[in-house]
C-alpha positions in Angstrom: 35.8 6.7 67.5 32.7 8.5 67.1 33.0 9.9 71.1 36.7 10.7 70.0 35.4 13.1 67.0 32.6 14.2 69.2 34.8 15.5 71.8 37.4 17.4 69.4 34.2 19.5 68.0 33.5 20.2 70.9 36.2 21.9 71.3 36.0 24.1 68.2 32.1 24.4 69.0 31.9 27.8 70.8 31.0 31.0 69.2 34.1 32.2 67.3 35.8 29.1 67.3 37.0 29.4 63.8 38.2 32.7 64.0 42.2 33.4 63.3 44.4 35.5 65.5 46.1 38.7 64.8 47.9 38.9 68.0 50.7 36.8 68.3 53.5 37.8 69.8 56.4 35.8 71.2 55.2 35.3 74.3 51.7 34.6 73.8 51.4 32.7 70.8 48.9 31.6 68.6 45.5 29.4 70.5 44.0 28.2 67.7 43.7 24.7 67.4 42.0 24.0 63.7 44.9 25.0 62.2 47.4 23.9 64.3 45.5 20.5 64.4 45.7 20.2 60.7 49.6 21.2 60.6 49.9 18.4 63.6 49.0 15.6 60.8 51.9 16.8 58.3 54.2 16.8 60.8 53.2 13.2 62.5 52.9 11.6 59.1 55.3 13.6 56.7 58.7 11.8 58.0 57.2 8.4 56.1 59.9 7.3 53.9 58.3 4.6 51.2 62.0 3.2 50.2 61.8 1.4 53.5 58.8 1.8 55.5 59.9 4.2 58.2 58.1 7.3 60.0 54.5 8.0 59.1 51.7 8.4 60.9 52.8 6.8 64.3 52.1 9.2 66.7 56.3 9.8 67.1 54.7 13.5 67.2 54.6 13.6 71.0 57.9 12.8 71.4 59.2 15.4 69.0 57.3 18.7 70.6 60.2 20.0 71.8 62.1 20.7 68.1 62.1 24.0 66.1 60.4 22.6 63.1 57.3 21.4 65.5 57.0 25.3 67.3 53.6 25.8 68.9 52.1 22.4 68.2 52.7 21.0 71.9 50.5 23.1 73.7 47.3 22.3 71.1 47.9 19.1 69.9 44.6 16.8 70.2 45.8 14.0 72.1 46.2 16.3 74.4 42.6 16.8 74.6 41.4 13.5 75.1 41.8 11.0 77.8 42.8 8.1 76.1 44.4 4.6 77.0 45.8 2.2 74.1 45.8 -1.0 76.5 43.2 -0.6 79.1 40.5 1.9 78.6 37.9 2.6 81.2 34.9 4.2 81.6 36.6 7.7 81.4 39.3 6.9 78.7 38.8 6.0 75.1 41.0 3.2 73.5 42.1 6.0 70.8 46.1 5.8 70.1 47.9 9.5 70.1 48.5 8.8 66.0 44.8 8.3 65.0 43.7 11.0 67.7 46.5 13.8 65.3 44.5 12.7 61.8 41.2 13.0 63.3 41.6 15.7 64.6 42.9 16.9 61.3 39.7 15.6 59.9 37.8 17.2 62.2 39.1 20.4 61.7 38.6 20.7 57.5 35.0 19.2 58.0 34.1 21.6 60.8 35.3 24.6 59.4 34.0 24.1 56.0 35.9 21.6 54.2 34.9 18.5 53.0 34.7 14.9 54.7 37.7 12.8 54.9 37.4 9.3 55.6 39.2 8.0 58.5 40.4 4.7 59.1 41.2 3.9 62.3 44.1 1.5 64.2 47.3 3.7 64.0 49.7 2.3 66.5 52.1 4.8 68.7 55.5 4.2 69.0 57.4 3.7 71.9 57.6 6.6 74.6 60.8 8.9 73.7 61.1 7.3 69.7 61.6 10.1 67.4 61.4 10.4 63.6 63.6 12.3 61.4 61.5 15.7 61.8 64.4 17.4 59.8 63.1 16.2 56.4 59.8 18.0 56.6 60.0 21.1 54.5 60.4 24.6 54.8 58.1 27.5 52.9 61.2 28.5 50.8 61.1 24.9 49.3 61.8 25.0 45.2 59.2 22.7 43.8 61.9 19.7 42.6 62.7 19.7 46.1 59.2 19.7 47.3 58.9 16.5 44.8 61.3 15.1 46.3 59.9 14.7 49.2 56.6 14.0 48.2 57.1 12.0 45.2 60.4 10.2 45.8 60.4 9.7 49.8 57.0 9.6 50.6 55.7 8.3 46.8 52.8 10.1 46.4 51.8 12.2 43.4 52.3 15.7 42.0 49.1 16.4 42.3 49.2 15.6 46.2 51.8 17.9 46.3 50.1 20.5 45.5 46.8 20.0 47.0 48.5 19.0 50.2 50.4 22.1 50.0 48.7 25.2 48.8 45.5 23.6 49.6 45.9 23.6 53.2 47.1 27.3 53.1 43.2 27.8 52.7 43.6 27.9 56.3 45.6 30.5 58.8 48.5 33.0 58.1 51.6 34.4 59.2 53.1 36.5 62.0 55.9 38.5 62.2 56.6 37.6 65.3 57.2 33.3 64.5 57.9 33.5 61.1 59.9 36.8 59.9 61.6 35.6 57.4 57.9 35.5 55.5 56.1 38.5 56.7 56.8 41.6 59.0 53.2 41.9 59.1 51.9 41.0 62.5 49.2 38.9 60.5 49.5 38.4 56.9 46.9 35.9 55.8 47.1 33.5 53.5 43.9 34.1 51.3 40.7 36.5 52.3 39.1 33.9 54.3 41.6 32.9 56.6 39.0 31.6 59.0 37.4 28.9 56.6 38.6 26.2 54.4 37.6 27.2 50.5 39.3 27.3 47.4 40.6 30.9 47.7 43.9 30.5 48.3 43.7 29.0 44.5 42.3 32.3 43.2 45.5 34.1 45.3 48.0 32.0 43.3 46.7 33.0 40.0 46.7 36.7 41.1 50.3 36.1 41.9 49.4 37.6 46.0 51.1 34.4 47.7 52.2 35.2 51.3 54.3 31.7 51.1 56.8 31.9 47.8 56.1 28.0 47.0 52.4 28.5 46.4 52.8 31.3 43.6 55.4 28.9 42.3 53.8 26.1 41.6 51.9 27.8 39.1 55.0 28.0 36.6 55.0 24.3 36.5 53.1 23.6 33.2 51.8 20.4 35.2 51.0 22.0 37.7 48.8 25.0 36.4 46.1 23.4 34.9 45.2 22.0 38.2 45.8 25.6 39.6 42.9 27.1 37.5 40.9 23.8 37.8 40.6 24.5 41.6 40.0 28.3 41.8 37.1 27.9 39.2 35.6 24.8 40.8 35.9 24.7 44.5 34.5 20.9 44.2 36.7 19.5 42.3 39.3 20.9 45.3 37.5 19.6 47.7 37.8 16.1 45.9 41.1 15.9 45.3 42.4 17.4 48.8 40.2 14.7 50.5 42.1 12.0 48.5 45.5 13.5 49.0 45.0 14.1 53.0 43.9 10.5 53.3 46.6 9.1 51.6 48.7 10.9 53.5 47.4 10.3 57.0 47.5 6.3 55.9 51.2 6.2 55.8 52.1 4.0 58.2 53.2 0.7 59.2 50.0 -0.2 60.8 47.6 -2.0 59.6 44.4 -0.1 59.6 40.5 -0.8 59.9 37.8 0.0 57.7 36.6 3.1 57.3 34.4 4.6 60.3 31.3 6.4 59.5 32.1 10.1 61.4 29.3 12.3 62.3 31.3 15.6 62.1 29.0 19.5 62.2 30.2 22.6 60.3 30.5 25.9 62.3 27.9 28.6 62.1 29.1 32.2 61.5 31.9 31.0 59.4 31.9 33.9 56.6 31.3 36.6 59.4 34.3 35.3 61.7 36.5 34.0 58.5 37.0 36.6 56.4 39.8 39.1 56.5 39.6 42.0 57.5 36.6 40.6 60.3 33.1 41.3 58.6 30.3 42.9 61.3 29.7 41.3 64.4 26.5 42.4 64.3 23.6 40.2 65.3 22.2 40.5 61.7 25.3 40.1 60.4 26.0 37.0 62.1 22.3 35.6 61.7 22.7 36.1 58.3 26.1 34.2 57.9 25.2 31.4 59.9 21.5 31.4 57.8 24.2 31.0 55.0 26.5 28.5 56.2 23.9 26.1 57.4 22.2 26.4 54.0 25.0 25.3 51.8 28.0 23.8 53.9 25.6 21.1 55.6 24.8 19.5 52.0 29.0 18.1 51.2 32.2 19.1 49.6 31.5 21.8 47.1 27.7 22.3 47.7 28.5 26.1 49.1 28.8 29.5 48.6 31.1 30.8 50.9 34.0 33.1 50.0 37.4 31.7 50.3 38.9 31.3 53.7 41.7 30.3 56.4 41.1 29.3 59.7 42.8 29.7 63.2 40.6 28.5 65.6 40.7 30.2 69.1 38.1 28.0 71.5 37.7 28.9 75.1 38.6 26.3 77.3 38.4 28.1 80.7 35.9 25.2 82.0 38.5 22.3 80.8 40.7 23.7 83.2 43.3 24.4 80.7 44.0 27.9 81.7 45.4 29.2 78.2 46.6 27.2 75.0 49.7 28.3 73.4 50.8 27.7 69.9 53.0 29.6 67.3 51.4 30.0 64.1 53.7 28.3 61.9 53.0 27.7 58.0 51.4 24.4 57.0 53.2 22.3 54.8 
């Protein structure tokens, strides 16, 4: 598992590699692959119903590329990555299924672009080729918060708290474009906090300043439940950190398999992440970038919440010309 990990930061390991795109258009979406990695677990594990044990995290993903509500996720999803057999791995495959490959690479993509650890336990099985969830039950960023609890709470039973974290948290990451999502923005990049190229608590600090690109974020904080952990986050970016490692496991352990213990992940964090994260771009310079990734390697190597980088987003754009993959494609689409 640790090869598996190894081999999607390598991916995100070149030099600008957590940066976000501003260029998306319709016919050459987004290429970054932290985010889009990260919205790959909500959509492989958000059909879980808890009633009766259906969906989850079981790699049903794959099969369900095709669909609206999965737009741009085909092109960048990590199983795609990876050379991986379930039944008879060789010397060039890894025995990694397609559903634990979509969480860690989830993982992967909060540690490695500034976020904190998740643990990952391992031994998610696929379904069959072709099975498809019920992707119509994941929900959209015009979502009131009872029906957002709905889903989370009453389908999926997790928390409130989950909800939120799950939710806004992850919108510490990326934007949105005109071009895939109009009916947000008719900017061509509208980010969702000043640091769309990091995972911080900013977005937080954007929801009590009432500057929400996404409608649901700015109303969670009307829910007097809800607001308390609202002010808790944007003033202690630990505490964030905490929680949205609790909620993300939780979530990526909905399934009907029956998992391992958890593996012990050696995962890096990327240098240069305040001078390629922040909105608009900071220099480029070599100072500038010395001195971010002095600053990064100084206070994102210690854990969750031992930092002091500015709050961020990320879209990760990572040159694969020497895979052999030509170009990646995906649309930049809102994580929920």
């Amino acid at each position: 598992m640790q090869q598996a990990a190894a081999d999607l930061t390598f991916l995100l390991s070149s030099p600008g590699s957590c940066l976000f795109q501003t260029t998306d258009t319709v016919d050459n979406l987004s290429s970054d692959l932290a985010a889009l990695w990260l919205r790959a677990v909500f959509h492989d594990a958000g059909t879980w119903a808890a009633n009766n044990d259906t969906g989850g995290a079981d790699g049903s993903l794959v099969n369900e590329l095709n669909v609206e509500e999965n737009l741009g996720i085909g092109n960048s999803i990590a199983s795609r990555f990876i050379s991986h057999n379930t039944t008879a791995p060789t010397s060039s495959t890894l025995n990694v299924s397609s559903a634990d490959l979509i969480a860690l690479g989830g993982i992967v993509t909060v540690k490695y672009c500034g976020g904190p650890q998740i643990p990952f336990r391992p031994g998610r099985v696929d379904v069959a080729s072709g099975v498809q969830n019920d992707y119509s039950i994941l929900p959209n960023p015009f979502y009131t918060i009872d029906e957002l609890k709905a889903l989370f709470v009453d389908r999926m039973g997790m928390t409130a708290v989950d909800m939120l974290v799950l939710t806004t948290g992850s919108h510490s990451m990326g934007g949105a474009h005109a071009s895939i999502t109009p009916k947000v923005t008719n900017e061509s990049f509208a980010p969702f906090d000043s640091t769309p190229g990091v995972f911080d608590n900013d977005i937080w600090k954007r929801v009590l300043n009432n500057t929400c690109v996404l409608p649901i974020d700015c109303l969670f904080a009307s829910d007097s439940e809800l607001l308390p952990y609202i002010q808790l986050y944007a003033d202690n970016e630990t505490a964030f950190f905490e929680q949205y490692s609790i909620s993300l496991q939780k979530m990526m352990e909905l399934s009907n398999s029956s998992l391992g213990d958890v593996v012990d992940l050696s995962i890096g964090v990327h240098t240069s992440l305040v001078a390629e994260g922040t909105y608009p771009k900071t220099s480029t310079s070599s100072s500038a970038s010395s001195t971010a990734s002095a600053s990064v390697s100084t206070s994102r190597t210690s854990g969750a919440g031992d930092n002091g980088l500015p709050a961020s987003r990320i879209y990760l754009l990572a040159p694969l010309a020497s895979f052999g993959f030509a170009s990646l494609f995906g649309a930049l689409v809102l994580l929920l």
